[in-house]
N, C-alpha and C positions, 0 to 999 in steps of 0.2 A: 737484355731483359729490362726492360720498363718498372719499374718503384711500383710498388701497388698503394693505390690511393687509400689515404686513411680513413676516407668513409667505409673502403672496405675490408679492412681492417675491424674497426667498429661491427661492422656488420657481420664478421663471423664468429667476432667473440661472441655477440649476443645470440646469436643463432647456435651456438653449438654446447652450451648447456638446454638442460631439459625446463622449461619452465614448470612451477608448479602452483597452484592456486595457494596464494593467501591462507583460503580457509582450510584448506589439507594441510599446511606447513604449521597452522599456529598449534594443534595436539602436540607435536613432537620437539615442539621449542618449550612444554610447559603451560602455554594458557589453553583455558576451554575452548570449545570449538563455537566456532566463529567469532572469536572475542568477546563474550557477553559474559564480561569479569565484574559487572558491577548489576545493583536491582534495577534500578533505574530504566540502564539499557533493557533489560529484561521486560520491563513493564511497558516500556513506551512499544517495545516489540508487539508484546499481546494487543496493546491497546489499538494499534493500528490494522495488527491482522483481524482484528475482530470482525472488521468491515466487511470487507472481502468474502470469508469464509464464514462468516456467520449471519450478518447481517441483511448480505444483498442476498442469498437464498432466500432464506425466512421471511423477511419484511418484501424484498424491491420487487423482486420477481414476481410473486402474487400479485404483488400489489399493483404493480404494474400494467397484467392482463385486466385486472378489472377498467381499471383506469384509461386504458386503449378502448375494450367496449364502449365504457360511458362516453368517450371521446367520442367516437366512430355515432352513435348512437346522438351524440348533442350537434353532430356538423351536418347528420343525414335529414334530421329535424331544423336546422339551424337558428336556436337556441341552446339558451344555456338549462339544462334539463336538472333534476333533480339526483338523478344518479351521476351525475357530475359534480356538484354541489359534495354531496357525499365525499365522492374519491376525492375531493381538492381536500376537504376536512377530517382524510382522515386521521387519529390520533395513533396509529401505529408509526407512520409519518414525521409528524410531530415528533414522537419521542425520538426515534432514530435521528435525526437533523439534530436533537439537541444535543442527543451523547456524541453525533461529529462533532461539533463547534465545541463542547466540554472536551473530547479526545485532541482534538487541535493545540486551546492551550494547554492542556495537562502535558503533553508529550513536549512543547518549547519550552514550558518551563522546566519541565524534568532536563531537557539537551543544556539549557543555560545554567542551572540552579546544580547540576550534578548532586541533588541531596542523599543519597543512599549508594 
């Protein structure tokens, strides 16, 4: 009989327990689930999901079919049209871009600064 190589060795220890996520194990060791033991983590969570599920329905998507018209509309005339003008200025835009750039540093300083 031939030695059995110790990669596979290795290889069956890790194979023959069950693995099990992270985030299912941390409830039953005591921390909250998914680790979000502190506000910070919490906050920088919200601030980022906001985007996603809140922002690009409401704002991008709309905004966006119009913004395709006035496109489609300013290249079939080829100029720059007035309902283009518009979609490039508009102020729903604006503020969404600001609150990213504001959400960007807010959440590195919350990661470096760990204040709450």
């Amino acid at each position: 009989m031939t030695p059995e190589p110790e990669i596979c060795r290795i290889a069956a220890r890790i194979g023959s327990g069950q693995r099990v996520p992270r985030a299912s194990r941390s409830p039953s060791k005591g921390y909250p689930f998914l680790g979000l033991t502190t506000g910070w983590m919490l906050l920088s969570l919200i601030m980022v999901l906001v985007f996603p599920f809140v922002l690009a329905p409401l704002v991008y998507i709309p905004t966006s079919r119009t913004f395709d018209a006035a496109m489609a509309d300013a290249r079939a005339k080829g100029v720059m049209t007035a309902e283009l003008r518009a979609a490039f200025a508009n102020p729903a835009l604006n503020y969404v871009r600001w609150y990213e750039a504001i959400a960007i540093v807010v959440v590195v300083t919350l990661m470096v600064l760990k204040p709450f």
